[in-house]
N, C-alpha and C positions, 0 to 999 in steps of 0.2 A: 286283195283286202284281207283275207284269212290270213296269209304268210304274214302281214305287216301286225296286226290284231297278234298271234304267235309270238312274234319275233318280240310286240313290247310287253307281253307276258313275260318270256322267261327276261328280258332285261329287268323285271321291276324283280322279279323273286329274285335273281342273282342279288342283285343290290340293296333288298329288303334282308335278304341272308347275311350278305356284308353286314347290316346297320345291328343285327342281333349278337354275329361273334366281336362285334367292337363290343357293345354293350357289356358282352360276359365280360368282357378282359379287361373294360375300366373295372365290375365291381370287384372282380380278385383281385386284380394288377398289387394291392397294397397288402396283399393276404398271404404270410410264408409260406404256411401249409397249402397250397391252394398252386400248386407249382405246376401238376398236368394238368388242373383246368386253363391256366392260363394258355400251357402250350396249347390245350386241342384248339382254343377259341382262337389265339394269333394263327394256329396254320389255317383254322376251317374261312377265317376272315379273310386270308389272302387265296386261299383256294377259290371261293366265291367269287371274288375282284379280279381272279384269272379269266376265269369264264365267261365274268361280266365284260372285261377288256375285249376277248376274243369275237363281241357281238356287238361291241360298241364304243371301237376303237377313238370314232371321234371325238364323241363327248369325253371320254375318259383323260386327251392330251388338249383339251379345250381346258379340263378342270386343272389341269395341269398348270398351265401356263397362265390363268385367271389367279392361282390361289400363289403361285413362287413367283410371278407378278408384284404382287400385293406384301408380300412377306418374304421377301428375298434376303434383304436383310437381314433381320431377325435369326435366319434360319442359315445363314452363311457366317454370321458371329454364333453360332451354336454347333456348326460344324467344324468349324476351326476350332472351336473348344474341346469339340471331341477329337481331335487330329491329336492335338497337343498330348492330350492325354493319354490316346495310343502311343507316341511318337515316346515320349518320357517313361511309359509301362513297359518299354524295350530297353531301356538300359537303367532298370532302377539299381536304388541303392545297395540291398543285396538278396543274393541269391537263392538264402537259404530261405526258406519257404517253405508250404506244404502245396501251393498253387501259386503260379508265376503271377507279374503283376499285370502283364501286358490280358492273360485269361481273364482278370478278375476284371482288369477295365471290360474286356468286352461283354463278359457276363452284365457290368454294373450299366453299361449302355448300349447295349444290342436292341432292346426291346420297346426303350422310349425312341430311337433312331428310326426301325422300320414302321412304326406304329405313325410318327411323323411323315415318313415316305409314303405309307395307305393314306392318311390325311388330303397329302399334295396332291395325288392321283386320283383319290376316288370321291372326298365331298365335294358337293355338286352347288353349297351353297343351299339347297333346301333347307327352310326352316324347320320344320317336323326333325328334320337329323338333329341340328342344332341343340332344340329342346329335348329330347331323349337320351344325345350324349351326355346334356347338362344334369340332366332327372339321374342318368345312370351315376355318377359320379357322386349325387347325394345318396342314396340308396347302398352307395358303397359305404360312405360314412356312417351311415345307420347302422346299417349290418355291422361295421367295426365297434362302432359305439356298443350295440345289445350286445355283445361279448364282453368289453371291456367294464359294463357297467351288471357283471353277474352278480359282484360281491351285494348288490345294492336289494336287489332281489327277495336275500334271505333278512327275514325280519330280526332275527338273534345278533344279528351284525348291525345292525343298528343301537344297540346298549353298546359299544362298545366302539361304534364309529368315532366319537368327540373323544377317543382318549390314545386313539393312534398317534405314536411316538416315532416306530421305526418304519422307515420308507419304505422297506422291501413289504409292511404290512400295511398299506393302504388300502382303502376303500377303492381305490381305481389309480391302477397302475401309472406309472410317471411314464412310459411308453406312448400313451394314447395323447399326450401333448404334443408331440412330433406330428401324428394324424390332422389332430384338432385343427391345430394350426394351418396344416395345407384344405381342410374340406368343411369349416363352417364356415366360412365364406359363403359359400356353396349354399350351406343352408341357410342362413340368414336371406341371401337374395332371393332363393327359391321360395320361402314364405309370403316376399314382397309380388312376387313374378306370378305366382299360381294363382289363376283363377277359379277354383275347384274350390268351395268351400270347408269340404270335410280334409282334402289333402292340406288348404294354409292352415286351419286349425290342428291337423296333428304334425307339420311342423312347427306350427309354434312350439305347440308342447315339447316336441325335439328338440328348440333352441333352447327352453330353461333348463330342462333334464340334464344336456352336455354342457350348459355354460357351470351348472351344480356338479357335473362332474369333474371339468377343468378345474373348479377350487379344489376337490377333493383328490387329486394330487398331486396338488401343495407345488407346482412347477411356475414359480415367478415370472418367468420370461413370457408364459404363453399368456397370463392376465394380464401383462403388459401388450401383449402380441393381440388380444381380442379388443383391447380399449384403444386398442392405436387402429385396428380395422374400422371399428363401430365412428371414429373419430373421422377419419380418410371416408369413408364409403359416406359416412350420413354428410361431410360438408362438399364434398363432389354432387351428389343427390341432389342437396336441396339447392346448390346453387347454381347448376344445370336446370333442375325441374322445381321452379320456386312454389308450385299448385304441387307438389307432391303431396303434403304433409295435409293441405284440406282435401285431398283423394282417400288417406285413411279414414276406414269405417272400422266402427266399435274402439272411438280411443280411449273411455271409460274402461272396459273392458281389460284392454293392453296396460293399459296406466295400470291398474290395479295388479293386472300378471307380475308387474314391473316391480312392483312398492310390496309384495310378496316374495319377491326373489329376493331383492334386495333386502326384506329381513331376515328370513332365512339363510342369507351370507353370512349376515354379521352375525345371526344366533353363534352359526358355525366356527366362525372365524374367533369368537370370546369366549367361545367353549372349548376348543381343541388346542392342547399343544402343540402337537403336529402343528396346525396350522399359524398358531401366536408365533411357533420359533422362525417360521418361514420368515414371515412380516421382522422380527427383531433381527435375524442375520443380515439383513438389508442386500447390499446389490451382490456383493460377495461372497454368501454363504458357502456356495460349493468349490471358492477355492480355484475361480476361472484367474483373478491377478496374480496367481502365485503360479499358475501351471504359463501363464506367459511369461515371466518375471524369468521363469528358471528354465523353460523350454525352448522357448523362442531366438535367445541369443545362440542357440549351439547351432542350430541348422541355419541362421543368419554367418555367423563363423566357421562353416564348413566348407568342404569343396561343392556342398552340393546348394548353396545358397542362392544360384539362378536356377537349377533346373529342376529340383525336389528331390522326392524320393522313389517317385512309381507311386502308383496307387499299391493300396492293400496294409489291413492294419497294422499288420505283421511287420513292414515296412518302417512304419512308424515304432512299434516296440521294439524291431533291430536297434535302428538307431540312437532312440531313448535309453536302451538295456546297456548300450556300446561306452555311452557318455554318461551312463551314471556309475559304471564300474569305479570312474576315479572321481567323482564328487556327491555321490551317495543318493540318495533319493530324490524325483523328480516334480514332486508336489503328488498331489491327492491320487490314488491305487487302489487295485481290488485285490490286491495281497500278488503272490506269484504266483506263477504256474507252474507245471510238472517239470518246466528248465530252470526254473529258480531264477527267471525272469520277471518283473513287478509288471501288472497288468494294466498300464495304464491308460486313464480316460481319455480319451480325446476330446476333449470339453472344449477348443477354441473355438471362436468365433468362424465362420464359413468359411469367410473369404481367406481369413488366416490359415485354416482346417488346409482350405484347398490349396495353399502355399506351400505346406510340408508336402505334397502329393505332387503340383503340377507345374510347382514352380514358382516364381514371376509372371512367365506366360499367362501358363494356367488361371493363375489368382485373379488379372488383370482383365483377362476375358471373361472370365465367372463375374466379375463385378460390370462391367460393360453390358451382356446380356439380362443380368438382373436389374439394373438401370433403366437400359432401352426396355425390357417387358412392362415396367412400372410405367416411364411417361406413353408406349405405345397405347397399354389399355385405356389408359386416362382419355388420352387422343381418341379410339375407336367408339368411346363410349359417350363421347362430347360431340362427336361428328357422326354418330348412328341412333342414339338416346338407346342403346341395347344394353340391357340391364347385366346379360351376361359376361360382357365385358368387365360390368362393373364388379362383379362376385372375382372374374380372375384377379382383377387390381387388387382388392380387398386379400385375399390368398397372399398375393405376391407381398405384398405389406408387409401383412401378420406372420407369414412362413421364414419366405426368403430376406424379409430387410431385417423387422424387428426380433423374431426370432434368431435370425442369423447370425444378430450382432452377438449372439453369447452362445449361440451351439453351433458346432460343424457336422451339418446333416440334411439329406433330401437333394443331393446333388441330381440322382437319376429323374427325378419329380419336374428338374429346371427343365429339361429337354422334354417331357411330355407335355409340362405348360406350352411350348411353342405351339406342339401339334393344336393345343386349346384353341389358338388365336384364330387357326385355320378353322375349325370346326365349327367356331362360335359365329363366324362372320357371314351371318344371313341376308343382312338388309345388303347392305352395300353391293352382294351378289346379284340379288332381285333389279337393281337398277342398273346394275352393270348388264345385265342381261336384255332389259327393256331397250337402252341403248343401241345395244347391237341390232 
């Protein structure tokens, strides 16, 4: 009785320890600097999961075979995506480089790959996991937000907010649109989902803070990228759960939050150039039709028009720098660099993005699994009523569909959403369990 008492002692710490270095390495995962915490927390996470394996072997290929059961698919069009894209980083376009392209791919996917492998292996289907993975991932967002939102802070910056003109001088960096986009999802459901009164009151407050800072800079795509989520997530909501909307309490209150944000938009919005010019350049301002118009036909017309270039930016500037030798500039640049090379943006659209990089192949699968991720959640979250499902749909939305359509970026984000799908899935576990 003591051995057995022992024995699920250290299984629950081993496991308890797993669910902490997951924890650290969702909230760096998205943090540059933050490079050895992420390593200690991936190795100490899989360190623990060794342990825990070597004491509890069966449940460990139980969870196994339960969760790549369930998500096989998903996770076999996500590995084939990442094949491809080894497979093409082996013979890219050219050489010269400072890091090969086949490193950079694995750098760019090593981490959301094994982070999906702990997934399949080690959740168990507990809901407590579920929720804390879910809590960890806003809290990531937070922490990215109080950085991104320092200029806000100092009060002298406020005379002086309403007349930002140049973008490198905003009030909050055009950088934190890429984030926004993959993690208020996140918080929006997480307001709906907590029952903690003091936690949903200061997310709320978090949701008006980063929706005020999403205006402030000035990044079109992602105000289109929040009103297409608010739009998908609330008619999925209400027409799933039609009692949802008389389930809210204090909607005087929210109403009000609402009808205050909302003027303080528009205060901003008729006070600021910055932001008037955004609104008048309409859908093209930054010059995304002209960088396809003159980019797009050369690598359609090259030898390298089924299989890409390899990953790596560099890759992309060879070839750009190659072809414009003989017809001059290539649409919108950040001047040249120390080779006398034009630095240019990669501003296309994702799945286009992923087409100089991984091909046909590549581009075809990238669109395939962001597809299937979109109707899957829909699906988990109509057949389990789990809210969590619904915050990834909402992401995948706002990130990957609508954001997509005008930036190429968050490719490595696609492949840790999979691992999501596994972690988020509580209920369906619990029955599947009962069953047995």
């Amino acid at each position: 009785m003591n051995k057995s008492i022992k024995f699920l002692k250290k299984e629950t710490f081993f496991d308890n320890c797993v669910l902490v270095f997951v924890c650290i390495y969702l909230i760096s995962e998205f943090r540059g600097h933050l490079t050895a915490i992420k390593s200690i927390s991936f190795i100490g996470a899989y360190l623990f999961f060794i342990l825990d394996y070597l004491i509890n072997k069966e449940n460990i290929f139980l969870n196994f075979r339960r969760n790549f059961k369930k998500y096989k698919l998903i996770i076999i069009i996500a590995l084939v995506f990442c094949i491809i894209m080894l497979i093409i980083s082996l013979f890219p376009y050219s050489n010269n480089v400072k890091v090969s392209s086949f490193t950079l791919t694995l750098r760019y996917i090593k981490r959301p790959l094994f982070f999906m492998l702990l997934m399949l292996f080690w959740f168990d289907g507990a809901k407590i996991k579920s929720y804390i993975i879910f809590y960890s991932v806003i809290f990531s967002f937070l922490w990215l937000s109080l950085d991104y939102s320092i200029n806000l802070w100092n009060p002298q910056n406020f005379t002086t907010m309403l007349d930002i003109n140049n973008g490198d001088d905003r009030m909050v960096s055009r950088e934190y649109a890429g984030e926004f986009d993959l993690y208020f999802p996140f918080l929006f459901l997480g307001a709906i989902i907590c029952a903690n009164k003091i936690l949903k009151s200061f997310f709320i407050v978090c949701i008006f803070v980063t929706l005020f800072m999403i205006l402030l800079t000035g990044a079109r795509g992602s105000w289109l990228a929040v009103v297409s989520m608010f739009l998908v997530v609330g008619i999925i909501l209400f027409k799933c759960n039609k009692s949802f909307l008389t389930a809210i309490k204090n909607k005087k209150t929210i109403f009000i939050c609402i009808m205050i944000f909302i003027c303080i938009s528009i205060f901003a919005i008729f006070n600021s150039d910055m932001l008037k010019g955004r609104f008048k350049q309409g859908l093209d301002g930054s010059g995304r039709m002209q960088i396809l118009e003159l980019r797009l036909p050369l690598i359609i017309n090259s030898n390298r028009a089924f299989w890409g270039l390899g990953y790596g930016k560099e890759q992309y500037i060879n070839f750009l720098h190659d072809h414009s030798q003989k017809i001059g500039e290539l649409g919108v640049n950040g001047g040249k660099d120390e080779l006398g090379r034009y630095r240019y943006f990669h501003d296309e659209p994702l799945i286009i993005g992923q087409y100089y990089h991984s091909g046909v192949l590549g581009a075809f699968m990238l669109a395939i699994l962001i597809l299937y991720m979109f109707f899957k959640s829909i699906k988990m979250y109509i057949g389990t009523s789990n809210l969590l499902f619904l915050a990834l749909c909402g992401s995948i939305v706002s990130s990957f569909i609508v954001r997509g359509f005008f930036e190429n970026y968050l490719t490595p984000q696609i492949i840790l959403f999979v691992s999501f799908f596994i972690a988020f899935d509580f209920q369906n576990r619990q029955k599947t369990t009962q069953n047995e």
